[in-house]
C-alpha positions in Angstrom: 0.0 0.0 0.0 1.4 3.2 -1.3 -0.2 5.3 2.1 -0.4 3.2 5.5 -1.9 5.9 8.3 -3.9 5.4 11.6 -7.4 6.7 12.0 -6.1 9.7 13.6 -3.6 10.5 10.7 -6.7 10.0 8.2 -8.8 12.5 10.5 -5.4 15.0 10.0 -4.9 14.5 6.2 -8.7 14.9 5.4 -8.4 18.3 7.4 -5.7 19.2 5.1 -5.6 21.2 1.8 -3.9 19.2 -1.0 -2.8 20.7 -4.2 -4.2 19.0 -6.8 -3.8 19.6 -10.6 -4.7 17.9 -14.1 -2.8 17.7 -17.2 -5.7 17.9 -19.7 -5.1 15.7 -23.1 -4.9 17.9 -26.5 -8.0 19.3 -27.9 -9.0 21.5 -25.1 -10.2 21.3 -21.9 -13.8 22.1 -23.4 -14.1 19.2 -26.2 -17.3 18.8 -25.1 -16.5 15.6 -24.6 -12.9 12.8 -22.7 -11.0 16.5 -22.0 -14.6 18.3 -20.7 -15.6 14.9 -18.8 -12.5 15.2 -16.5 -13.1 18.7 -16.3 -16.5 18.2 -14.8 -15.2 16.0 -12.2 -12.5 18.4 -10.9 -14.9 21.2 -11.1 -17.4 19.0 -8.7 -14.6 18.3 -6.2 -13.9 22.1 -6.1 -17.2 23.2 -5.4 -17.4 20.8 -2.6 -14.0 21.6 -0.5 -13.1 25.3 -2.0 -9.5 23.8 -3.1 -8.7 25.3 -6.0 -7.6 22.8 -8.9 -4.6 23.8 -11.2 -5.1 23.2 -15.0 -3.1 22.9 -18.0 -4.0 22.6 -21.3 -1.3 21.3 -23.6 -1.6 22.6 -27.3 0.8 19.5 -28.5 2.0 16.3 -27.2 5.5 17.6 -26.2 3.9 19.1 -23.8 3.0 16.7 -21.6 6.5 15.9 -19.4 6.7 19.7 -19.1 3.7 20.2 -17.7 3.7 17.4 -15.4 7.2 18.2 -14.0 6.5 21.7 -13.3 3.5 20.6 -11.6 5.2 18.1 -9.3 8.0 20.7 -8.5 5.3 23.0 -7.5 4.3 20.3 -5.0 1.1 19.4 -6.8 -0.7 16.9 -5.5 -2.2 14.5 -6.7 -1.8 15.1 -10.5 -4.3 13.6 -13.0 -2.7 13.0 -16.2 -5.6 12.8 -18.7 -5.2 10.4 -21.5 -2.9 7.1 -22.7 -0.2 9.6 -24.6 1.0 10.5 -20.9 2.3 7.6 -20.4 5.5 7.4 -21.3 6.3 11.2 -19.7 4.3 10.5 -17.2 6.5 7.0 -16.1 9.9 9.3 -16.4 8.3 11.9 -14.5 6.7 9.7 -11.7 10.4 7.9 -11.0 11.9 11.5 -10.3 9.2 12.5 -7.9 8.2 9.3 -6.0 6.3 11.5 -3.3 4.1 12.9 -5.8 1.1 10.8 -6.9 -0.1 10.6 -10.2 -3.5 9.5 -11.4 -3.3 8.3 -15.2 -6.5 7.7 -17.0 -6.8 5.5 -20.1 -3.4 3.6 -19.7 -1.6 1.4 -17.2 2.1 3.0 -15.3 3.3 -0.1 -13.1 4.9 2.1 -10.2 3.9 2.5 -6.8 2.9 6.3 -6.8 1.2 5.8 -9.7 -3.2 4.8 -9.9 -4.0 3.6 -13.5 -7.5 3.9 -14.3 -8.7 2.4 -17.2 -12.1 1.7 -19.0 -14.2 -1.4 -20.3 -15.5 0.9 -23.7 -16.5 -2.1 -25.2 -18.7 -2.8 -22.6 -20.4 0.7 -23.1 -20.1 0.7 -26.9 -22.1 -2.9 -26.9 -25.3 -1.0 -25.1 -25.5 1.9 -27.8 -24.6 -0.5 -30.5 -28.2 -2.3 -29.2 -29.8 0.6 -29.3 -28.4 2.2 -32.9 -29.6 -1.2 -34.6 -33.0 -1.1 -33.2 -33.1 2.9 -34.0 -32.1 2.0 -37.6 -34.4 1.5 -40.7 -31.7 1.3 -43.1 -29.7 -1.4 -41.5 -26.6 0.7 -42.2 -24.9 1.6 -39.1 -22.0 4.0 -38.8 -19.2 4.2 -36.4 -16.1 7.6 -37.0 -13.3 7.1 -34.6 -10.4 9.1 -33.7 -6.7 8.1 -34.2 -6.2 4.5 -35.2 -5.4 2.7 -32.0 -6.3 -0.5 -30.4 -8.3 1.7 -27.7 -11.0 3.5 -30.3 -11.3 -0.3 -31.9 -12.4 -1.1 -28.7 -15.1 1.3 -28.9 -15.8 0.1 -32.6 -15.9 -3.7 -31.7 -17.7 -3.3 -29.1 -20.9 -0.9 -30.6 -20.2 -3.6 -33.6 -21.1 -6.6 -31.0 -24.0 -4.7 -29.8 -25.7 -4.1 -33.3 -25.2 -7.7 -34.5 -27.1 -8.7 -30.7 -29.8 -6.4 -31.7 -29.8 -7.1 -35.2 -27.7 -9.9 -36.8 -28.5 -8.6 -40.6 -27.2 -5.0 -40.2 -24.1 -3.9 -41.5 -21.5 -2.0 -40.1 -19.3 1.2 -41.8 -16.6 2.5 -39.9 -13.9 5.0 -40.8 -10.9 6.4 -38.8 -9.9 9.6 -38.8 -6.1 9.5 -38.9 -3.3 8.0 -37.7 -1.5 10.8 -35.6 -2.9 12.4 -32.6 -4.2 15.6 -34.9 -7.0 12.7 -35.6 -8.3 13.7 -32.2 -9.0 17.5 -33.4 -10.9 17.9 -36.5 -14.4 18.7 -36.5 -14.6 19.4 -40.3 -12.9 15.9 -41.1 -15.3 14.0 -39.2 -18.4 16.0 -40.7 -16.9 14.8 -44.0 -16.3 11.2 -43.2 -20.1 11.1 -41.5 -21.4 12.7 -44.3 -19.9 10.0 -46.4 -21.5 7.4 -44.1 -24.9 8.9 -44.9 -24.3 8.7 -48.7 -24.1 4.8 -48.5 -27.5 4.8 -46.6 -26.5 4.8 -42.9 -29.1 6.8 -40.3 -26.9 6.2 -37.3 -23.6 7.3 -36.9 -21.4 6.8 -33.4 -18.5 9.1 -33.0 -15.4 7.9 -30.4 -13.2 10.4 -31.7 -12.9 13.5 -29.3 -13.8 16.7 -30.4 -13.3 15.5 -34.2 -16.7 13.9 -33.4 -18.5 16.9 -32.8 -18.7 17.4 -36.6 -20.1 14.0 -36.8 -23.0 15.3 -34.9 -23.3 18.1 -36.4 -23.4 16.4 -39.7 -26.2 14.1 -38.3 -28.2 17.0 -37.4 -27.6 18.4 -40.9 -29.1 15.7 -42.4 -31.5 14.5 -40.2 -29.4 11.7 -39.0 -28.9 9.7 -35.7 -25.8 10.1 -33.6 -24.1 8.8 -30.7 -22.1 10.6 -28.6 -19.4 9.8 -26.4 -17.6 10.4 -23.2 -19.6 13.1 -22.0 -23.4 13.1 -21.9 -23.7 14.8 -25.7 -27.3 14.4 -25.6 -28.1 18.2 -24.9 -26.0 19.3 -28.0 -28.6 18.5 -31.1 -31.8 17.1 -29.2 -34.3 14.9 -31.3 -31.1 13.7 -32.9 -28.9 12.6 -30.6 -30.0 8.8 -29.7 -28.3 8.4 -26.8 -24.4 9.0 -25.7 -21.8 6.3 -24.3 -21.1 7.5 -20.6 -17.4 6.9 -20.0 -17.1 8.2 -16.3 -13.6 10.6 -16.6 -14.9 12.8 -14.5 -15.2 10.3 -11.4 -11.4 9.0 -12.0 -11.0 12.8 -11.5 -13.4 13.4 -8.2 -12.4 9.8 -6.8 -8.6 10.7 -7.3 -8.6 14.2 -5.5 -11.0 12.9 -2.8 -9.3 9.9 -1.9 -5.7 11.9 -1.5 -7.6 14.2 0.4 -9.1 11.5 3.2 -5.7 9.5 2.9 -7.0 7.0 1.1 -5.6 7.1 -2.0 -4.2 3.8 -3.6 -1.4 2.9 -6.3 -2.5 0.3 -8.9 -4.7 -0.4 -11.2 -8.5 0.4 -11.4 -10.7 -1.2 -14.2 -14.0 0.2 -14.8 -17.4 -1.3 -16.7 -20.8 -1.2 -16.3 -20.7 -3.1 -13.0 -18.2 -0.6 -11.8 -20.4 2.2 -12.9 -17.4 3.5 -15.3 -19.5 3.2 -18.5 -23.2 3.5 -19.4 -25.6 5.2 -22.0 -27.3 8.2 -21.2 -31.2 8.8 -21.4 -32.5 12.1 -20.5 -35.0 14.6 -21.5 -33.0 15.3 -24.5 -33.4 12.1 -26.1 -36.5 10.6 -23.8 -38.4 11.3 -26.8 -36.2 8.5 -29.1 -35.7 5.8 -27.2 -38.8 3.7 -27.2 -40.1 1.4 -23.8 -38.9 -1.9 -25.8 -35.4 -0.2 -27.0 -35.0 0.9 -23.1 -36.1 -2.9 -21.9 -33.8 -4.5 -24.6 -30.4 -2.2 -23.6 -31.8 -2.7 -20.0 -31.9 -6.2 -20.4 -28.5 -6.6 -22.2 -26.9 -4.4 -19.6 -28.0 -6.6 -16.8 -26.9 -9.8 -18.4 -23.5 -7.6 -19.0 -23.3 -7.0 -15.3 -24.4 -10.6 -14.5 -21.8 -12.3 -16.6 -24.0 -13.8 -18.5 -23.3 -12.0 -21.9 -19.5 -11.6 -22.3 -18.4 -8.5 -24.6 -15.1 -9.4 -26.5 -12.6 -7.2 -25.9 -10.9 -6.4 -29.0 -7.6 -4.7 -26.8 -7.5 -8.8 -25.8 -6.2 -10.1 -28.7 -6.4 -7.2 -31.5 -9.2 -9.0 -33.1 -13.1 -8.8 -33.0 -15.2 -11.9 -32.7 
């Protein structure tokens, strides 16, 4: 255990004021969607305690090790490192200041001042999937990731998985946006690869790519389309046609990090979140109430408790690089 303290020391550290700051992933802190969710979460923990929450939004990756050192020399702490291109900064970083801890989301550091919090998307991704292929009358289903990486064909396995449950016969199209990490930041190249979607006869497109995917939605509105958002709850951004959004709960790896350090109870290791967890889910509100039927709501219900249960297993495609 990376903090060992009496009941008395616990009383003490929660009656202290950390110093806790986030390294926000590029694309800017409001994407309006991974960057914005983490946001949210350190927002929440500062309106509770009154401890301010230091911020820095990097406009490239080389950013990253400079941020996070200047952060631990500052005696930040805990710092959340947002994102899996931290990494390898943030494992340099982490060995030179062993008293500082680091929260990394999305990837895993193996050190012992170090909590790795990752996601089940797939898990997530196989509930909208279920609801896009019962929201379809075309039977052409679209899916526009980010940067080509094992992680966003998680997401695109997993919404595929869910379709097929829901609906065997329909067909998925999928497109990535890039291969560099600029694939994470371009709204007008995802309104043109959704719009391309739409010309071969989809009606539902799901976005994973950051705030490249807010020109998917956009698109979808344009046209009269479905979309799926992601991350965040995107619902409120084009009501009557956003379906639904994957929840993929950045902001409590945020909250959970800055709360534990402050009652002493934070932990090194690793931290794997899915629906059981409450790390992942799909979002109904009034936004999108309208859309999602009582049968679509008892089938995703339905396949989300079986989820939970064990019963149905969603492959992970980060596994073995492969979807079954």
């Amino acid at each position: 255990m990376l903090l060992a303290v009496s009941a008395l020391g616990a009383s003490a550290a929660a009656q202290t004021a950390i110093k806790p700051a986030v390294v926000y992933s590029t694309g800017g802190k409001f994407d309006k969607s991974f960057n914005e969710g983490v946001s949210q979460g350190a927002e929440k923990f500062k309106k509770e305690t009154s401890i301010a929450v230091a911020e820095f939004e990097p406009s490239n990756e080389t950013q990253f090790e400079q941020a996070q050192r200047r952060f631990a020399q500052r005696g930040q702490d805990p710092i959340v490192a947002v994102g899996f291109s931290q990494a390898v900064s943030l494992e340099k970083v982490a060995k030179e200041f062993l008293n500082t801890h680091f929260t990394l989301i999305d990837m895993v550091v193996p050190l012992p001042n170090v909590q790795s919090v990752v996601f089940k998307e797939h898990e997530g991704s196989f509930l909208v999937g279920v609801l896009a292929a019962l929201a379809s009358k075309t039977g052409k289903i679209g899916f526009v990731g980010g940067m080509d990486i094992p992680l966003v064909r998680r997401f695109q396995c997993g919404y595929e998985q869910g379709i097929k449950y829901a609906n065997p016969g329909a067909e998925l199209i999928a497109n990535m946006t890039g291969t560099t990490p600029a694939a994470w930041n371009d709204p007008g190249r995802g309104a043109e690869l959704a719009k391309g979607q739409f010309d071969r006869n989809v009606d539902v497109v799901y976005a994973a790519a950051g705030s490249t995917g807010i020109g998917v939605l956009q698109a979808a509105k344009d046209r009269g389309k479905y979309a799926i958002g992601v991350d965040s709850n995107q619902n409120h951004l084009h009501p009557g046609t956003m379906l639904t959004s994957m929840l993929k709960r950045v902001d409590l790896a945020a909250y959970q990090s800055f709360k534990s350090m402050q009652g002493a109870s934070w932990r090194a290791g690793v931290q794997v979140l899915g629906l059981k967890e409450g790390g992942v889910d799909w979002a109904l509100d009034q936004h999108n109430e309208k859309l999602i039927t009582a049968d679509m709501k008892a089938k995703v219900e339905a396949a989300k408790a079986d989820i939970i249960s064990g019963k149905l297993v969603v492959h992970d495609y980060m596994s073995n690089n492969a979807c079954k």
